[in-house]
N, C-alpha and C positions, 0 to 999 in steps of 0.2 A: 831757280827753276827755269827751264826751257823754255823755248818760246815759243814753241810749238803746246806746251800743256797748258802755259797763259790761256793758248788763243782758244785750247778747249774747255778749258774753266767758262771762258765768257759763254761758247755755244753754250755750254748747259743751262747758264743763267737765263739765256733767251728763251727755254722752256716756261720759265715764270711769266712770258706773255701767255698762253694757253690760259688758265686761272686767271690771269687777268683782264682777257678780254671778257670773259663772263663776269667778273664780279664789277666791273664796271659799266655796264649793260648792253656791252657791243655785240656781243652774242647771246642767245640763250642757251639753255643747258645741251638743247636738242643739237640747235646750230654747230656748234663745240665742237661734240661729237661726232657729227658729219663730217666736219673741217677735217678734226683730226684723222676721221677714216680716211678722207682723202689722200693725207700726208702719209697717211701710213703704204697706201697705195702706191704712191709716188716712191717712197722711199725703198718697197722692193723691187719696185723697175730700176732704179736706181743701182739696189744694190745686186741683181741680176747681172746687169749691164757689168758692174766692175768686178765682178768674180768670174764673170764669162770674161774677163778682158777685152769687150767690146767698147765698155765707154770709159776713160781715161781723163780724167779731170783731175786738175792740178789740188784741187780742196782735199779729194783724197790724200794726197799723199801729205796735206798739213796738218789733217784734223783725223786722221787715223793712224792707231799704233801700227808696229812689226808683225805683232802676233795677229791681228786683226787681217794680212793679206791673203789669206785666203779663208776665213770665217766670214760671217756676217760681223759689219762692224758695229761699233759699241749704238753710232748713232742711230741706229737704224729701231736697235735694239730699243733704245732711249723711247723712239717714237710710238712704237708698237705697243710699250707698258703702257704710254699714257693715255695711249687709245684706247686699251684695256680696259685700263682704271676707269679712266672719265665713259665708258658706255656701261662700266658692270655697277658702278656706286654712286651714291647719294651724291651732291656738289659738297656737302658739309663733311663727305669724308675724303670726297676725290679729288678736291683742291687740297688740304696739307699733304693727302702722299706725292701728288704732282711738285708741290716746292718741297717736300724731304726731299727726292731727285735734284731738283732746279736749282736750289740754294744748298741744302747742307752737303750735299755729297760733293760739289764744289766748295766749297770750305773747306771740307774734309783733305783735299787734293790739293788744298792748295797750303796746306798745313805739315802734309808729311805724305807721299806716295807710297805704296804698299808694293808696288808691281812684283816686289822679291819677298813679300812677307808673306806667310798666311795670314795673320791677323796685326793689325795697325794700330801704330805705339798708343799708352792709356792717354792720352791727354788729346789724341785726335776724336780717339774715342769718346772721348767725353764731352769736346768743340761739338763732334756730329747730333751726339742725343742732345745738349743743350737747342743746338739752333733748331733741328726740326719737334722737339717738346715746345719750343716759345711758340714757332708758328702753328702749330697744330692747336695750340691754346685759343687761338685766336676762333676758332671753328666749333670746337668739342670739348667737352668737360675737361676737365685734368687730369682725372686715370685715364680716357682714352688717348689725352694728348702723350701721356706718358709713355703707353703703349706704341704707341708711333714714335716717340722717340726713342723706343726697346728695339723696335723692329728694324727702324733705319740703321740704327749704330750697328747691330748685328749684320742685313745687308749689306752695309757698306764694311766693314770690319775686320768678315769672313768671307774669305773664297774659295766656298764647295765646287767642287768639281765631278760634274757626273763622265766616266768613261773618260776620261783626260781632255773633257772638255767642260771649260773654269765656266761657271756659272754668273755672269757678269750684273754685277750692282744695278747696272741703265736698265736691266731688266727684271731684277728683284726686289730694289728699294719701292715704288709704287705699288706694287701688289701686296707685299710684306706689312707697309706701314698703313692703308688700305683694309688689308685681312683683320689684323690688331686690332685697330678704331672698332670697327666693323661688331668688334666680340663684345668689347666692353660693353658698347652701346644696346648690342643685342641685350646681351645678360643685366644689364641694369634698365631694360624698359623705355629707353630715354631714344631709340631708332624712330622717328616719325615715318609712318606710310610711305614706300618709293614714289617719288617724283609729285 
């Protein structure tokens, strides 16, 4: 593997601080979510700045693909789901879709690349749902966990494309595995009161 996709495997990872600093009592649920609106903030000046070609940083050209030079790129994208996530859902659903992203989907990447596949060989497939099902476990019952482990593997998996333009995982794994949780819990009674 390249060493440029090494070093994007770990950014992803660093998303597992987000969930972390809440469940460790650095921030609260509310905090979080502000943080994260900030970053999210940040991240389309950012990425403003470098589709206008006004701002020119060397990180881009490490931690972003080919196809990403003139789209929004994947991190951006990454940011904006988990800001999502973590403002639309519970902590108990919005922490494992946050690490399905952070963890399995780096796993996933670092196991077998898809970039020329539609859909990614079965044994990646099956790395993706096991790791984000364990962690998910750890939050939610077990059909919901398994649900989220349905949802990530399929996210990560499948690259629908609306209008020739690919619909990217940093953006669908969180909401996906999120939506999932979300059903089960509804339909079994077991969702407690928001917040």
């Amino acid at each position: 593997m390249r060493q440029p996709e090494v070093e994007r495997r770990l950014v992803h990872v660093t998303g597992a601080f987000a969930p972390a600093s809440h469940l460790l009592g650095v921030l609260t649920w509310a905090q979080l979510g502000l943080a994260l609106l900030a970053c999210s903030l940040g991240v389309a000046l950012l990425e403003a700045g470098r589709l206008s070609g006004t701002l020119d940083l060397t990180v881009f050209d490490r931690l972003t693909r080919e196809y990403e030079e003139e789209n929004v790129a994947a991190y951006a994208l990454y940011v904006v789901s988990v800001t999502a996530v973590v403002l639309a859902f519970q902590p108990r659903v919005a922490i494992p879709a946050v690490l399905a992203l952070a963890i399995a989907d780096p796993v996933s990447g670092l196991l077998g690349s898809s970039d020329l596949q539609e859909v990614k060989q079965g044994y990646v497939l099956l790395a993706t749902f096991g790791v984000a099902t364990g962690l998910a476990g750890f939050f939610v019952p077990v059909p919901a966990a398994v649900l989220c482990g349905l949802a990530t593997t399929f996210a990560d998996g499948v690259k629908p494309s609306i209008r020739g333009y690919v619909l990217d995982d940093n953006l669908t794994i969180p909401p996906a595995a999120a939506l999932a949780m979300t059903a089960w819990l509804e339909l079994s009674g077991s969702l407690p009161a928001p917040f």
